[in-house]
C-alpha positions in Angstrom: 0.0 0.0 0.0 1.2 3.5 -1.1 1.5 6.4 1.1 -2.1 7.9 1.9 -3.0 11.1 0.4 -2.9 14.7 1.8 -6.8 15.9 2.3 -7.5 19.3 0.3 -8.7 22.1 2.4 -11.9 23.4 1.5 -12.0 26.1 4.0 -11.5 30.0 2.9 -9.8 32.4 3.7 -10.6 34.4 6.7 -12.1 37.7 6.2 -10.4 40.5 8.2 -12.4 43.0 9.9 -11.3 46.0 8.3 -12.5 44.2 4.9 -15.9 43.7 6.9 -16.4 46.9 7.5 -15.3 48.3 4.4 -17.4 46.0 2.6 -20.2 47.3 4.2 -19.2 50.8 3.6 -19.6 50.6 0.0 -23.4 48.8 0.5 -24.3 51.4 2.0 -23.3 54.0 -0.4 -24.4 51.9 -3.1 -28.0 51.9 -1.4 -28.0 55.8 -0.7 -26.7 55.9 -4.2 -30.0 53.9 -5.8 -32.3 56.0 -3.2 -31.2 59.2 -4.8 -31.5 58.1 -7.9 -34.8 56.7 -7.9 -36.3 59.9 -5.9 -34.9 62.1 -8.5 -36.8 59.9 -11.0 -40.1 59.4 -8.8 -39.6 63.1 -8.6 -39.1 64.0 -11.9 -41.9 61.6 -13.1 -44.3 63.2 -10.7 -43.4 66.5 -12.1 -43.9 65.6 -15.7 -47.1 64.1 -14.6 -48.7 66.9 -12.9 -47.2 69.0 -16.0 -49.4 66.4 -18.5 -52.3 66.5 -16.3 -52.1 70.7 -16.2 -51.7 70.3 -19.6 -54.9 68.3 -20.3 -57.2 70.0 -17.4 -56.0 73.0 -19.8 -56.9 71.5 -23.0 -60.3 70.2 -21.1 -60.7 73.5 -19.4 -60.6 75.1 -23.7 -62.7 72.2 -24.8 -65.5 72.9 -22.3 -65.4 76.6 -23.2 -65.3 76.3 -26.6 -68.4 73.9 -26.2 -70.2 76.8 -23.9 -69.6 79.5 -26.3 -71.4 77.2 -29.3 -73.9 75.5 -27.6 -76.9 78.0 -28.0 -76.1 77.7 -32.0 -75.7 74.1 -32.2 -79.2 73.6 -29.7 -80.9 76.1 -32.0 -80.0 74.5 -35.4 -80.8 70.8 -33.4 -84.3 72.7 -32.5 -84.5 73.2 -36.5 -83.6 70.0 -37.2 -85.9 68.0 -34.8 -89.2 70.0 -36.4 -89.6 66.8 -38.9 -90.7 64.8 -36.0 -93.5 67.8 -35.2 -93.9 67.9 -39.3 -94.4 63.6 -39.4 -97.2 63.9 -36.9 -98.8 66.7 -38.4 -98.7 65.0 -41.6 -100.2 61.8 -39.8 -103.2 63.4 -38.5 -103.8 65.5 -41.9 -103.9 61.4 -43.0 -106.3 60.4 -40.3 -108.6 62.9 -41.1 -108.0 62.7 -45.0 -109.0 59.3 -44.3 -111.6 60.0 -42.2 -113.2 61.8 -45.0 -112.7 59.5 -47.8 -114.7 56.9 -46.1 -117.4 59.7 -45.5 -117.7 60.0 -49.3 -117.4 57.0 -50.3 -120.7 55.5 -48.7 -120.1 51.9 -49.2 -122.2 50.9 -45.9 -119.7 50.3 -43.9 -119.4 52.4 -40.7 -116.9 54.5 -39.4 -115.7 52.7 -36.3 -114.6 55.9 -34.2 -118.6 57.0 -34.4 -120.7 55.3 -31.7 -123.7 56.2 -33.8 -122.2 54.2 -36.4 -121.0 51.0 -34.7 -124.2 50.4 -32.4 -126.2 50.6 -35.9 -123.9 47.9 -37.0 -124.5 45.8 -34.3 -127.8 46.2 -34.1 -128.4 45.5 -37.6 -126.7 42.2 -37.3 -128.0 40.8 -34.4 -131.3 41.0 -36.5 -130.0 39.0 -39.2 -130.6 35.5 -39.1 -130.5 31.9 -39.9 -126.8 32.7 -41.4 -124.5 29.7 -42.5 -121.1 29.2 -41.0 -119.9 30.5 -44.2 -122.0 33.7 -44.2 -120.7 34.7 -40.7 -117.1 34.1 -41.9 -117.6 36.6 -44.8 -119.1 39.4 -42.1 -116.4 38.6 -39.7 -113.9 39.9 -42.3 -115.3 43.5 -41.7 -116.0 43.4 -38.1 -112.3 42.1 -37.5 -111.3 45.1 -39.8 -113.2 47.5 -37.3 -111.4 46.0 -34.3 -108.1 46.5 -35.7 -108.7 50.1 -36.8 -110.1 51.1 -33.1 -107.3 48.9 -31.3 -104.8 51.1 -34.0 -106.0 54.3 -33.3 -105.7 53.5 -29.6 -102.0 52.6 -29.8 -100.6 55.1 -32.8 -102.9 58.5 -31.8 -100.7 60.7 -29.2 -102.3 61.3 -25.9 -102.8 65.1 -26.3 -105.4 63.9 -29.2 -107.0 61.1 -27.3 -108.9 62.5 -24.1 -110.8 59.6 -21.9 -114.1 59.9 -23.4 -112.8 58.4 -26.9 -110.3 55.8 -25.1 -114.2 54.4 -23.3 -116.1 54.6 -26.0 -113.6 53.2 -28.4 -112.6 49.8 -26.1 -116.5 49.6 -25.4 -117.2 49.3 -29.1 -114.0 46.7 -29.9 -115.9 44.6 -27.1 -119.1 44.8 -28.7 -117.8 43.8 -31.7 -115.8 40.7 -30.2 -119.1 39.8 -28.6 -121.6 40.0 -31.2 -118.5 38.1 -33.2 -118.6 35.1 -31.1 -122.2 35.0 -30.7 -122.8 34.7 -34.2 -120.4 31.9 -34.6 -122.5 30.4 -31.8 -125.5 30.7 -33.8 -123.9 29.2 -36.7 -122.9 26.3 -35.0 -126.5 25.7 -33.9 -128.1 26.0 -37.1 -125.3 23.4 -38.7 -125.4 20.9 -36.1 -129.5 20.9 -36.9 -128.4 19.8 -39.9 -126.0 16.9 -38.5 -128.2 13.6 -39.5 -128.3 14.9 -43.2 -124.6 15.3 -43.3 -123.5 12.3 -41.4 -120.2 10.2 -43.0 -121.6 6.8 -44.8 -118.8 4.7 -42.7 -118.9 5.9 -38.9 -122.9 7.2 -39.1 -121.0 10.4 -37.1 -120.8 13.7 -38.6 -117.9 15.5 -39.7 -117.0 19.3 -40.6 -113.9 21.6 -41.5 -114.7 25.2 -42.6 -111.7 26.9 -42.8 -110.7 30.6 -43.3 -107.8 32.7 -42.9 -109.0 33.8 -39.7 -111.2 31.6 -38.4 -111.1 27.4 -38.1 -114.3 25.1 -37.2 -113.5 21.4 -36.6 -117.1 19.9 -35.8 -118.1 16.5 -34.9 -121.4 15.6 -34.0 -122.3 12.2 -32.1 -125.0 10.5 -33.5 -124.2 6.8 -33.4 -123.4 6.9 -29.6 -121.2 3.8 -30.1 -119.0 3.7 -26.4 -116.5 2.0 -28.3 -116.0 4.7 -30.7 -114.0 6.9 -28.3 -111.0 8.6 -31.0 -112.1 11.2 -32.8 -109.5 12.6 -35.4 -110.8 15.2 -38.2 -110.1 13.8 -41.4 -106.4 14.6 -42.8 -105.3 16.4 -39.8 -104.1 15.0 -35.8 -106.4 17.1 -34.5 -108.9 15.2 -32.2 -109.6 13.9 -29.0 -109.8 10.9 -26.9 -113.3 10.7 -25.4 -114.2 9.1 -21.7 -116.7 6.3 -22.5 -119.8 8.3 -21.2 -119.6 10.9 -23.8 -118.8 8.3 -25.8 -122.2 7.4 -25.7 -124.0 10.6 -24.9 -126.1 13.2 -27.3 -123.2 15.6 -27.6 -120.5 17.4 -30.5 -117.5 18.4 -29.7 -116.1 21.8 -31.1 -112.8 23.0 -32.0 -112.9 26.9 -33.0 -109.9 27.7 -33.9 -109.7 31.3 -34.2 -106.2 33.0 -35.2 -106.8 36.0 -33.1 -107.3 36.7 -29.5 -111.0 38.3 -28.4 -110.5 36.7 -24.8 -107.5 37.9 -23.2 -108.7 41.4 -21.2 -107.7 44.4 -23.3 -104.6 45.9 -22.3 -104.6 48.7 -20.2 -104.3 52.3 -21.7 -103.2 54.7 -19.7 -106.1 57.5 -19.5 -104.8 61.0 -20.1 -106.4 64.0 -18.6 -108.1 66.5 -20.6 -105.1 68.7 -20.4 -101.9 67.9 -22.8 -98.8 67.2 -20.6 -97.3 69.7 -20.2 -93.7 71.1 -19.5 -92.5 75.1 -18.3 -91.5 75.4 -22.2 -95.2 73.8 -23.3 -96.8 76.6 -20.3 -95.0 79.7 -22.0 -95.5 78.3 -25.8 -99.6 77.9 -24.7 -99.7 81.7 -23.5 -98.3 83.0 -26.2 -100.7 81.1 -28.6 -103.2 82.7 -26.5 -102.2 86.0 -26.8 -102.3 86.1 -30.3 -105.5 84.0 -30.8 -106.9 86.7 -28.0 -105.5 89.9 -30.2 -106.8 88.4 -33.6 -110.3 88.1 -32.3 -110.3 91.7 -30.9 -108.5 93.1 -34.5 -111.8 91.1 -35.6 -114.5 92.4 -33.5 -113.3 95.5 -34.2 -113.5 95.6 -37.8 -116.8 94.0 -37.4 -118.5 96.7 -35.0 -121.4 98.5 -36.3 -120.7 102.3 -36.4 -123.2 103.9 -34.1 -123.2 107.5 -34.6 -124.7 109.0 -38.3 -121.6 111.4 -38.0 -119.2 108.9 -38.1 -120.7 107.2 -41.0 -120.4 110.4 -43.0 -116.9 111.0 -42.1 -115.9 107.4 -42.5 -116.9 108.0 -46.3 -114.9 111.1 -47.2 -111.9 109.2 -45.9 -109.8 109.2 -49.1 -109.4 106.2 -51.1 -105.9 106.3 -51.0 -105.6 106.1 -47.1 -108.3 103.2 -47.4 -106.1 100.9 -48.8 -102.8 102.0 -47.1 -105.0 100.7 -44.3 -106.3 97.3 -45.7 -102.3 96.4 -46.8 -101.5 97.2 -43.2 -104.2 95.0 -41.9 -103.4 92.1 -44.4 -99.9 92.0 -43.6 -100.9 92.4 -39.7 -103.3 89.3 -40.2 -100.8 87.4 -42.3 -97.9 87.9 -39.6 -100.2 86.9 -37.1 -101.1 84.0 -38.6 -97.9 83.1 -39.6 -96.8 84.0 -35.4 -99.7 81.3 -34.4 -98.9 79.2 -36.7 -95.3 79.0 -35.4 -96.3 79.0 -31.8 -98.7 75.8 -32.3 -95.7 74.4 -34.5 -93.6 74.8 -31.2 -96.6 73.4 -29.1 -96.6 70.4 -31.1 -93.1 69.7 -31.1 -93.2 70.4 -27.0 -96.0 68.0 -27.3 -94.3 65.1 -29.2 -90.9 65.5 -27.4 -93.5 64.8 -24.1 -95.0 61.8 -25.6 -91.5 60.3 -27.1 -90.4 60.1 -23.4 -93.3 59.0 -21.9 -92.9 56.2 -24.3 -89.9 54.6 -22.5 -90.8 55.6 -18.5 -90.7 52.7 -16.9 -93.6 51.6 -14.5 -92.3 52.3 -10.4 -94.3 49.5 -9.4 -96.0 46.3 -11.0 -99.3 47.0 -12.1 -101.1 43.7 -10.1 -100.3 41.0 -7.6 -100.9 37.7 -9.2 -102.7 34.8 -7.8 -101.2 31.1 -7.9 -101.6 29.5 -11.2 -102.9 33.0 -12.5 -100.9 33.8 -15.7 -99.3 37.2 -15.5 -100.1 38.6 -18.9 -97.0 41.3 -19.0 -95.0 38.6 -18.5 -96.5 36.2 -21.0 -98.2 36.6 -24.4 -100.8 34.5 -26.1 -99.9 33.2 -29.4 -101.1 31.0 -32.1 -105.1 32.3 -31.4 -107.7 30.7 -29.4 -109.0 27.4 -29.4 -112.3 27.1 -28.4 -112.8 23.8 -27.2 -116.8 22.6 -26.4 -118.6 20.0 -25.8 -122.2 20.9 -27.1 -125.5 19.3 -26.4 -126.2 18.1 -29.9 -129.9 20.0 -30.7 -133.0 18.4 -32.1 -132.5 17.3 -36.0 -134.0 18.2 -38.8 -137.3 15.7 -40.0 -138.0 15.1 -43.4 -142.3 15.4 -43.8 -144.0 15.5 -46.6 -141.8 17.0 -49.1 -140.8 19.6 -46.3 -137.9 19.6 -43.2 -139.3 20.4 -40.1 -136.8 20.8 -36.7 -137.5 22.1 -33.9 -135.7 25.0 -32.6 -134.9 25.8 -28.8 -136.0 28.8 -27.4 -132.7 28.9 -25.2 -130.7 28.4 -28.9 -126.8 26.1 -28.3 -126.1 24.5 -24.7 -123.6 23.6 -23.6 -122.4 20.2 -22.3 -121.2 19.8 -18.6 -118.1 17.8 -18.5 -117.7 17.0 -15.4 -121.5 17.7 -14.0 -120.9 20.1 -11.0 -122.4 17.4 -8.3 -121.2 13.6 -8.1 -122.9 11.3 -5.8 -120.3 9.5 -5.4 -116.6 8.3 -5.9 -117.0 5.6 -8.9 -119.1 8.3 -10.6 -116.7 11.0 -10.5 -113.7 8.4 -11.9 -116.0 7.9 -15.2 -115.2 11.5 -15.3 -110.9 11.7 -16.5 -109.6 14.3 -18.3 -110.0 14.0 -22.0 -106.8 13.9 -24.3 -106.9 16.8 -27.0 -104.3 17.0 -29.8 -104.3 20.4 -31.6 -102.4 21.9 -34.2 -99.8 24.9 -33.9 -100.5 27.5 -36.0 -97.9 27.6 -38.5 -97.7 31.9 -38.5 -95.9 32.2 -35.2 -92.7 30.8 -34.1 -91.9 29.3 -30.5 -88.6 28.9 -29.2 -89.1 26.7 -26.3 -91.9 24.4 -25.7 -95.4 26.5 -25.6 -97.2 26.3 -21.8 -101.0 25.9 -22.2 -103.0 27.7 -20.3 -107.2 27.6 -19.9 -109.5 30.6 -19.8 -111.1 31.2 -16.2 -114.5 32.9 -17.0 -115.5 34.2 -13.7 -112.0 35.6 -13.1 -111.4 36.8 -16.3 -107.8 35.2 -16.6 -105.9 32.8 -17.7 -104.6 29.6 -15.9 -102.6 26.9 -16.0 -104.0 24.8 -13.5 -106.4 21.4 -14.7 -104.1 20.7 -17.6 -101.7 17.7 -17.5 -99.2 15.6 -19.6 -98.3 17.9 -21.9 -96.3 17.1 -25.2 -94.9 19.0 -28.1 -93.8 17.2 -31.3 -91.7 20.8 -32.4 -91.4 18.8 -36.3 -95.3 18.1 -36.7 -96.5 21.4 -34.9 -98.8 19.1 -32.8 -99.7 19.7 -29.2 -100.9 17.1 -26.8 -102.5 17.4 -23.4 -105.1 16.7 -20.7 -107.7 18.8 -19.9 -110.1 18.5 -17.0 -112.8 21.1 -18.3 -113.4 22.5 -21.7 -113.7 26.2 -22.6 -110.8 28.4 -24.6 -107.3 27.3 -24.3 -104.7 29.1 -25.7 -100.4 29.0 -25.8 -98.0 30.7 -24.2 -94.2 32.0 -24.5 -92.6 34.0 -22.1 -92.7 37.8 -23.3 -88.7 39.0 -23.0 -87.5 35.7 -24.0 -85.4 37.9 -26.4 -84.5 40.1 -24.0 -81.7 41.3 -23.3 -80.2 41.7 -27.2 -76.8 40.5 -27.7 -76.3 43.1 -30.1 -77.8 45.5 -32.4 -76.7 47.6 -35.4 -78.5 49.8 -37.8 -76.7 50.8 -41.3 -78.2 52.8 -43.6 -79.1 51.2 -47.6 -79.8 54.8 -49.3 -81.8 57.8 -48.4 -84.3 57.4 -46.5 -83.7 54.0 -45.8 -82.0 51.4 -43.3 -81.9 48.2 -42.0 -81.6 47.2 -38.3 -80.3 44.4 -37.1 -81.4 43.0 -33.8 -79.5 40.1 -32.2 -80.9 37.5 -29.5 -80.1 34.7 -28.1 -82.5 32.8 -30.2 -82.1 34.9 -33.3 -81.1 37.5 -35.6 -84.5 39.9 -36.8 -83.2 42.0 -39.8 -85.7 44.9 -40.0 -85.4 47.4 -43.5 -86.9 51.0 -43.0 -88.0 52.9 -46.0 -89.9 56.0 -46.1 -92.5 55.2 -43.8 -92.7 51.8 -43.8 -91.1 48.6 -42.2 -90.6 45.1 -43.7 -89.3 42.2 -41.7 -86.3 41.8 -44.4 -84.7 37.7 -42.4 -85.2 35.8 -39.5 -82.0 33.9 -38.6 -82.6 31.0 -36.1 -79.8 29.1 -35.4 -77.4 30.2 -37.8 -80.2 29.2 -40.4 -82.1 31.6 -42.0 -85.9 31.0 -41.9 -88.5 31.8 -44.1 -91.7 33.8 -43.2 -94.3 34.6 -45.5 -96.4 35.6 -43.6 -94.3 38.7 -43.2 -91.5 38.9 -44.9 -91.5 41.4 -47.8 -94.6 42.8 -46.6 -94.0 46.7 -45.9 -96.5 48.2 -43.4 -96.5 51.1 -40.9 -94.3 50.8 -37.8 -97.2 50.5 -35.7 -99.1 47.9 -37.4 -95.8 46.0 -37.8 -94.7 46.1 -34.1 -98.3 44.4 -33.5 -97.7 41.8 -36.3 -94.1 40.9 -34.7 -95.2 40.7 -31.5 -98.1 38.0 -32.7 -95.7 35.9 -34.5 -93.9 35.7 -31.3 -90.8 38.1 -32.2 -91.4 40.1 -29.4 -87.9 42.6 -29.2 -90.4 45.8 -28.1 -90.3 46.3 -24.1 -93.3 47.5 -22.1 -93.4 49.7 -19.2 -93.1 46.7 -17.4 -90.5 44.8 -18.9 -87.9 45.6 -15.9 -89.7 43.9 -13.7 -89.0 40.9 -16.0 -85.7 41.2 -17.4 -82.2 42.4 -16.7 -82.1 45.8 -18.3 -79.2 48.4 -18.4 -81.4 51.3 -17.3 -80.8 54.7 -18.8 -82.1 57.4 -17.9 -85.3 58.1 -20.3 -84.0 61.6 -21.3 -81.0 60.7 -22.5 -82.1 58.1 -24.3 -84.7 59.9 -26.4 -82.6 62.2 -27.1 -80.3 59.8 -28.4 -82.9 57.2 -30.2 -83.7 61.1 -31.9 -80.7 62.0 -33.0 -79.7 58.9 -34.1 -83.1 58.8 -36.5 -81.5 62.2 -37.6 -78.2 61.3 -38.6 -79.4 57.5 -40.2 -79.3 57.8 -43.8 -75.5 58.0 -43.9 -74.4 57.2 -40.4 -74.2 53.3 -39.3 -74.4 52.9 -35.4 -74.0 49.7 -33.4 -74.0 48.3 -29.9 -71.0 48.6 -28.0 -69.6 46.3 -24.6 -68.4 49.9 -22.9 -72.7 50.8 -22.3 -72.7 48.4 -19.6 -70.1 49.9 -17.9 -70.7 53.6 -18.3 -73.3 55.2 -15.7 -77.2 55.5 -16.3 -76.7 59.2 -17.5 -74.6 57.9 -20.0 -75.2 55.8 -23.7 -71.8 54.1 -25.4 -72.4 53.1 -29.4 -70.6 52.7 -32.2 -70.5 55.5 -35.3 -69.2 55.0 -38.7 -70.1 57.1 -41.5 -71.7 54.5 -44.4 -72.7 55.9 -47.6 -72.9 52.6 -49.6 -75.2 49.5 -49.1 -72.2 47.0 -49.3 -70.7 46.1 -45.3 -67.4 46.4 -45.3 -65.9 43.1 -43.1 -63.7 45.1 -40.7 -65.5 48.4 -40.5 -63.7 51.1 -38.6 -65.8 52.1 -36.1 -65.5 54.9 -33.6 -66.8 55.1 -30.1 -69.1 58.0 -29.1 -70.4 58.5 -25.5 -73.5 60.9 -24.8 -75.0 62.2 -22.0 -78.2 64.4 -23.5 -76.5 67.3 -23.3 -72.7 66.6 -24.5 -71.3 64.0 -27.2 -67.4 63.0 -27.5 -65.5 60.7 -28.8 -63.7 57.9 -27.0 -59.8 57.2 -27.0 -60.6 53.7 -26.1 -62.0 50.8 -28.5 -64.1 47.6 -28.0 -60.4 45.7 -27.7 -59.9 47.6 -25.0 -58.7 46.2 -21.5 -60.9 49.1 -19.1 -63.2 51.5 -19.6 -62.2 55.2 -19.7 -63.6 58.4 -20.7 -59.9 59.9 -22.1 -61.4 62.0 -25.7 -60.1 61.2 -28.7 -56.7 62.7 -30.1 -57.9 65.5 -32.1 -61.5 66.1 -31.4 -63.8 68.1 -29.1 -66.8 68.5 -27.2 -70.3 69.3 -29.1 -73.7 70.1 -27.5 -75.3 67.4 -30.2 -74.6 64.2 -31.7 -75.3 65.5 -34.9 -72.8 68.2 -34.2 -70.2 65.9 -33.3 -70.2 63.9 -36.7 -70.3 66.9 -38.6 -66.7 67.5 -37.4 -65.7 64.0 -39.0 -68.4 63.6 -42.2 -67.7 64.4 -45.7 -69.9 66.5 -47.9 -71.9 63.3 -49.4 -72.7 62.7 -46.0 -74.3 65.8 -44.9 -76.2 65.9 -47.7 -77.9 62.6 -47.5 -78.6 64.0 -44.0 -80.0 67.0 -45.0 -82.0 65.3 -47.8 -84.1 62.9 -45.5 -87.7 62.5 -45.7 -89.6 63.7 -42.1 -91.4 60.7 -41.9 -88.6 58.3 -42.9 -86.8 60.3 -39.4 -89.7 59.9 -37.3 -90.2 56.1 -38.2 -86.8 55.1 -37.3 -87.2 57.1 -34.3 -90.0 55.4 -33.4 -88.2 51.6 -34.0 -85.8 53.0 -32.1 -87.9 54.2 -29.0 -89.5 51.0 -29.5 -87.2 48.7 -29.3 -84.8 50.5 -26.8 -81.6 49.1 -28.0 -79.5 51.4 -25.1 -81.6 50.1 -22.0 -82.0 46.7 -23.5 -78.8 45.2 -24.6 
């Protein structure tokens, strides 16, 4: 064995104390060193800061006077601007009474519904008529559904200062009339065709069987003649419409009906909110009424006192050897003086009305403080459901004596009390084993193809002594969604109808509206069931594509077919494309609350600017305040969409519009202003700053009505509150 090896030593050397110290010496210096640097920095950071932010308070400080020093110009040239929407209504009631009298002079028989004289003639000249066919009462259901819709029109469309109390009674008192008087009639009908039932009984089953169909009205009849227990399905022929039958009616003198009809006359007419005599008014609307007044008050003195009788002979003499020159120095005078006072009134009640329209756009989109009823259990809550699809009228009928063949002639007897009705269940049971021959009876009925459901529909039954719907005594309901076919159990009969949850497309998802040409645009509404595209011409509205699911869906019932905003805000919301909120609708559905000012002013302006402006919904109006609106602005002069549009961000508070620095990628919210812009009183203003001459004159060029019906879509549909 070799000699072992020497171990290495891993220790080091020994620091000296002097080293220590010194060592620490310099880490100290080193740390004072980085202190004094980086409070020089912090300091000189701070002091560029404070410069930038004296700077920009500056800048703001100049923005906000500039925008001071304008804004009684821009407010006055917006006041110009918004007369169309005075000038649109104007021209709307120059239509209703144009109207008015073109039915006057045209005499064809058929009354004016807005005259009580008129409509109570009507009624009681049909409820003299009788003996009609099924057919017959079809034909005259035409009109009277006609006069319905014109009252229930001129309730929604006329403003409040035109509709005072008295007309609001007597107009829903007549569309009940005529709702009654319909039903009755079809009552009657039934009664004379089931007299008929033995003569038009099917060769095979012995029953009979009828369809009369209309495009507003559908009869399924089936009357029981045979009595066979067995026979216990009833399906009308080529349809699954039908019931499944407990053996005792079965074998019971009974028909069943289905009246189908594709409106609703049951549901309780919806509320209108009863204005008083006076218009509403506002401390601009008080001084505009004086003033009116004043001059109505010094035209009719100027009048009475060219009209006074002279009384003194004297006076007469001297009033004839006035010269004829100073005679008509004096009648230009008082022409010009009558013109310039007419032309002063006629300015004031231009004013007036625009007061008075401004007054009715926001009480448009005021919310309700408090729902309007406490509902019972199983009571359906009517603002927060809607009835589509029409009523079915489901009866069992006491089938009524049949007509006898006699000698050549048909004699039946006819019951003074006219159609019964068939009590299913009877109100009394004696006992337990009578009451279980008593199930519910199966019904199968038929969607109607014209409105669209996107869940399952809820049925709900009519309650005649409450006068509401509920959902209570219906069971195993199904929904075949492919063959449109609903199936449940009902424990009584009477009018059934379906349901769908009123703001099931509420809130949007998005929104945009782009303008095609002048005078007219096409809005885009978003949900999350579908994509409504909605084209605005003159006018007019057209439901232009439904997209559900990514698949576009034809409607023909509406699509292509233009009509006026309010007539096509009703036919939406009775296909079941309800994207119009009530007064109500908070109480049902998350909303992003503005406050109503703002927001008319903005739905307004936006109506102004739409013919070459494109605006869209932006993520940042969910974080902004209620006194705030966030959107999206792009000028658009051409039909095509560009993929990647540039838009920029515009916030507005009713009284001030700016741009925004930020952009929907952005990480936060802020209100920084955009490099290079500035304040304006108006949104219309603040675009100018940006538009081209193209632009402005599309703007300029824009039909009153065109403005005051996208305005309306606009305050309809609430895009700011409800997406």
């Amino acid at each position: 064995m070799g000699p072992k090896a020497k171990k290495t030593s891993n220790k080091k050397k020994k620091v000296s104390k002097v080293d220590r110290l010194k060592q620490i010496q310099e880490e100290e210096e080193k740390r004072l060193k980085e202190e004094e640097e980086a409070r020089l920095k912090y300091e000189k950071e701070e002091m560029e800061r404070l410069e930038m932010e004296r700077i920009e308070k500056e800048k703001w400080c100049q923005l906000e006077e500039k925008d001071l020093q304008r804004r009684n110009e821009e407010l006055e040239e917006l006041y110009l601007l918004e007369g169309c929407f005075p000038e649109a209504e104007k021209l709307k009631r120059e239509t209703r009474l144009l109207a008015q009298w073109k039915h006057y002079i045209e005499c064809d028989g058929t009354p004016d519904p807005t005259v009580a004289q008129e409509i109570n003639t009507f009624i009681s000249l049909w409820k003299e008529e009788t003996n009609e066919t099924f057919e017959a009462v079809i034909g005259k259901s035409k009109l009277v559904l006609n006069l319905i819709d014109k009252l229930k029109l001129i309730l929604l469309e006329t403003p409040p200062c035109d509709l005072h109390e008295k007309n609001i009674t007597q107009y829903q008192g007549s569309i009940q009339q005529l709702q009654e008087l319909l039903h009755f009639k079809f009552n009657v009908a039934t009664e004379i065709l089931l007299r008929q039932a033995s003569t038009l009984a099917d060769l095979d089953s012995g029953n009979m069987e009828k369809i009369i169909q209309d495009e507003n009205v559908t009869l399924y009849l089936w009357a029981n003649l045979k009595k066979n227990p067995r026979y216990r399905s009833v399906r009308f022929s080529e349809t699954q419409i039908g019931f499944e039958i407990p053996r005792i009616l079965a074998a019971s003198d009974i028909a069943l009906r289905v009246l189908h009809t594709h409106y609703d006359h049951v549901s309780p007419l919806r509320h209108i909110p009863k204005p008083t005599e006076e218009e509403p008014t506002t401390p601009e609307t008080e001084i505009v009424k004086e003033e009116v007044e004043n001059v109505e008050t010094a035209t009719s003195t100027e009048e009475q006192k060219e009209s006074k009788p002279e009384e003194s002979g004297s006076k007469l003499i001297h009033e004839e050897e006035i010269k004829v020159e100073q005679q008509s120095d004096i009648e230009v005078q008082m022409n010009s003086a009558e013109e310039e006072s007419e032309a002063v009134k006629g300015e004031l009640e231009m004013k007036l009305l625009s007061e008075t329209v401004s007054t009715a756009h926001l009480l448009q989109i005021e919310d309700a403080v408090e729902r309007p009823y406490v509902f019972e259990d199983d009571e359906v809550d009517l603002y927060q459901f809607t009835t589509l699809g029409g009523i079915y009228h489901l009866d069992i009928l006491e089938l009524p004596p049949q007509c006898k063949p006699a000698k050549g002639w048909m004699i039946v007897e006819i019951l003074k009390e006219g159609l019964q009705k068939y009590t299913y269940p009877p109100e009394t049971t004696e006992d337990l084993e009578v009451e279980n021959a008593f199930p519910p009876v199966e019904v199968t009925l038929q969607v109607h193809d014209n409105v669209i459901f996107f869940e399952d529909p809820m049925v709900v039954r009519w309650n005649a002594e409450g006068q509401h719907w509920r959902t209570d005594g219906i069971s195993n309901v199904s929904y075949q969604q492919e063959e449109r076919l609903i199936t449940f159990s009902l424990e009584t009969f009477g009018p059934v109808t379906l349901i769908q949850d009123t703001h099931i497309n509420m809130p949007y998802q998005s929104w945009e509206l782009r303008p095609l040409d002048v005078n007219k645009v096409l809005l885009t509404v978003t949900t999350a069931f579908t994509e409504i595209q909605i084209q605005i011409k003159e006018n007019l509205c057209m439901l232009s594509s439904i997209k559900l699911q990514d698949k576009k869906e034809n409607f023909p019932i509406l699509e292509g077919k233009w009509m006026t905003s309010f007539c096509f805000i009703n036919a939406l919301k009775e296909a079941g494309l309800n994207i119009f909120p009530s007064v109500h609708s908070h109480f049902y559905v998350i909303a992003n609350n503005k406050i109503p000012l703002v927001e008319v002013k903005a739905y307004r302006q936006m109506a102004l600017l739409s013919s070459a402006f494109a605006f869209g919904w932006s993520k940042w109006n969910l974080e902004c305040n209620s006194s705030r609106v966030v959107f999206k602005v792009k000028e658009h002069l051409t039909e095509e969409c560009p993929e990647n549009p540039n838009w920029d961000l515009l916030m507005f508070c009713g009284d001030r519009a700016q741009m925004l620095k930020i952009n929907e990628e952005s990480e936060v919210f802020s209100e920084a202003l955009k490099e290079e812009t500035e304040f304006h009183s108006t949104l219309y203003h603040m675009v100018k700053d940006f538009a081209s001459k193209e632009a402005m004159e599309k703007i300029r060029s824009s039909n009153c009505q065109f403005l005051a019906c996208v305005c309306q879509m606009l305050l309809s549909t609430r895009l700011l509150s409800y997406s």
